[in-house]
C-alpha positions in Angstrom: 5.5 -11.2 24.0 6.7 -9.4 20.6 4.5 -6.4 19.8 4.0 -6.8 15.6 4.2 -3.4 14.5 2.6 -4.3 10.9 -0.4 -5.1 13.5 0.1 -1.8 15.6 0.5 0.2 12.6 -2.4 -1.5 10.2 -2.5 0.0 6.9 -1.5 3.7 7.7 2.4 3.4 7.1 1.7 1.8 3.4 -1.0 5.1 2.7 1.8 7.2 4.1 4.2 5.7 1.2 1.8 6.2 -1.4 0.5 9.8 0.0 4.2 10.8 -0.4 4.1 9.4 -3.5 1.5 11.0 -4.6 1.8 14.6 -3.6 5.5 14.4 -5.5 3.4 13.7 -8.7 1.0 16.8 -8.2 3.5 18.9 -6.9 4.7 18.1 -10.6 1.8 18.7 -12.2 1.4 22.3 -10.3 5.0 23.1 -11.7 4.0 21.8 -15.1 1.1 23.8 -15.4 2.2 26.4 -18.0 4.9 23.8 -19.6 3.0 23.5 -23.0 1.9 19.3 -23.8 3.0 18.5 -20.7 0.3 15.7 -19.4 -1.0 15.7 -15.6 -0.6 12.5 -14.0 -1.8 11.3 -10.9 -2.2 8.0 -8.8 -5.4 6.1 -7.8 -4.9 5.7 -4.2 -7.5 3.2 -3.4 -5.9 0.6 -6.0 -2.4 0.9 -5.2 -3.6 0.5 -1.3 -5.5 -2.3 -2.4 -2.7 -4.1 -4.5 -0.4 -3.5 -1.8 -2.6 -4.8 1.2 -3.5 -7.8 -1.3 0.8 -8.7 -1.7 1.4 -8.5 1.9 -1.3 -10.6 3.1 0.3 -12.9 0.2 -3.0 -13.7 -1.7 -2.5 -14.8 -5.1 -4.8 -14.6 -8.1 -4.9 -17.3 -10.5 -4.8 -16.3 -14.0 -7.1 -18.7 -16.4 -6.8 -17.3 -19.4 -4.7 -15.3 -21.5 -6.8 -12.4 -21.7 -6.9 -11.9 -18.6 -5.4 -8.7 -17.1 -2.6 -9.4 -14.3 -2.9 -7.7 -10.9 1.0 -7.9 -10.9 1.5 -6.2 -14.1 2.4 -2.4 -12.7 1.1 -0.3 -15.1 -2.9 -1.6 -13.5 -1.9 -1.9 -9.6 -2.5 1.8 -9.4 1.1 3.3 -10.3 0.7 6.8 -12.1 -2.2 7.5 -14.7 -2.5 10.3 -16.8 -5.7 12.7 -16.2 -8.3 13.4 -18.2 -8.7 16.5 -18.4 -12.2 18.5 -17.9 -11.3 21.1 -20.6 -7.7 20.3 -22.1 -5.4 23.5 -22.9 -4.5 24.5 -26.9 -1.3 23.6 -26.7 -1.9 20.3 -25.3 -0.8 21.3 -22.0 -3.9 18.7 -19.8 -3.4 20.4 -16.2 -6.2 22.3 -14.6 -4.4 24.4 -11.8 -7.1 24.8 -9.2 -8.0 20.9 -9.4 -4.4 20.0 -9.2 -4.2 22.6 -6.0 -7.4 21.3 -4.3 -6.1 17.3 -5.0 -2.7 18.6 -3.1 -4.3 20.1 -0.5 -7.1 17.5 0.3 -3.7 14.4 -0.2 -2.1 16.6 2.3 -4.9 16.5 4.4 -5.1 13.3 4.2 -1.4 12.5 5.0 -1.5 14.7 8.0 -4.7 12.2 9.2 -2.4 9.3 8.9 0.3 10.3 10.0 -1.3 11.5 13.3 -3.2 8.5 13.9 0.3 6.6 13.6 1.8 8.9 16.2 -0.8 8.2 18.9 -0.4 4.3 18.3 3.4 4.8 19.1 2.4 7.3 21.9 0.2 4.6 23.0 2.9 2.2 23.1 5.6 3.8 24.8 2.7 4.8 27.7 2.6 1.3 27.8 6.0 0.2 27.7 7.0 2.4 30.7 3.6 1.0 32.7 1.4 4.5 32.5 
């Protein structure tokens, strides 16, 4: 019997992708945070999980009309956004240091959860493997 690790792992190795991808953007916007009209950007999780859960179970979305928006175009799937910012800076500079900080902290947070539940699955595995 084949063990399927896309079933083993569900969708925790796709969240670790985009966690990565993620804190790289607001490790950015940390450095960037004195650079003057330098724009915070950030991704919405939930959407690119969503888009990428929706391509690999293969479901397709019929679009009707021309004005409707595509969930293939990449600038909508979830990719980087830029922030609105609660109280932009005078030289156009739109990243709030302590929100950028706490969003790291709580993605890390959030990485480290994933990444632990994948480790027990594999742990789980190779006890089972060697008949534990």
């Amino acid at each position: 019997m084949a063990i399927s690790f896309d079933k083993v792992t569900g969708f925790h190795e796709q969240a670790l992708h985009i966690r990565t991808r993620r804190a790289e953007l607001l490790a950015n916007n940390i450095a960037n945070a004195d650079t003057p009209g330098f724009k915070a950007r950030d991704i919405d999780f939930k959407a690119m999980l969503s888009a990428q859960l929706e391509q690999q179970k293969g479901m397709v979305v019929a679009k009707t009309d021309d004005q409707h928006l595509s969930l293939n175009d990449r600038s909508l799937d979830g990719q980087a956004m830029y922030r609105n910012p609660l109280q932009p800076a005078i030289d156009g500079n739109t990243v709030d240091s302590q929100s950028e900080i706490v969003e790291y902290t709580r993605n890390a947070m959030d990485f480290q959860s994933s990444f632990l539940f994948l480790n027990n699955r594999f742990k789980g595995l190779l006890r089972a493997v060697k008949g534990e």
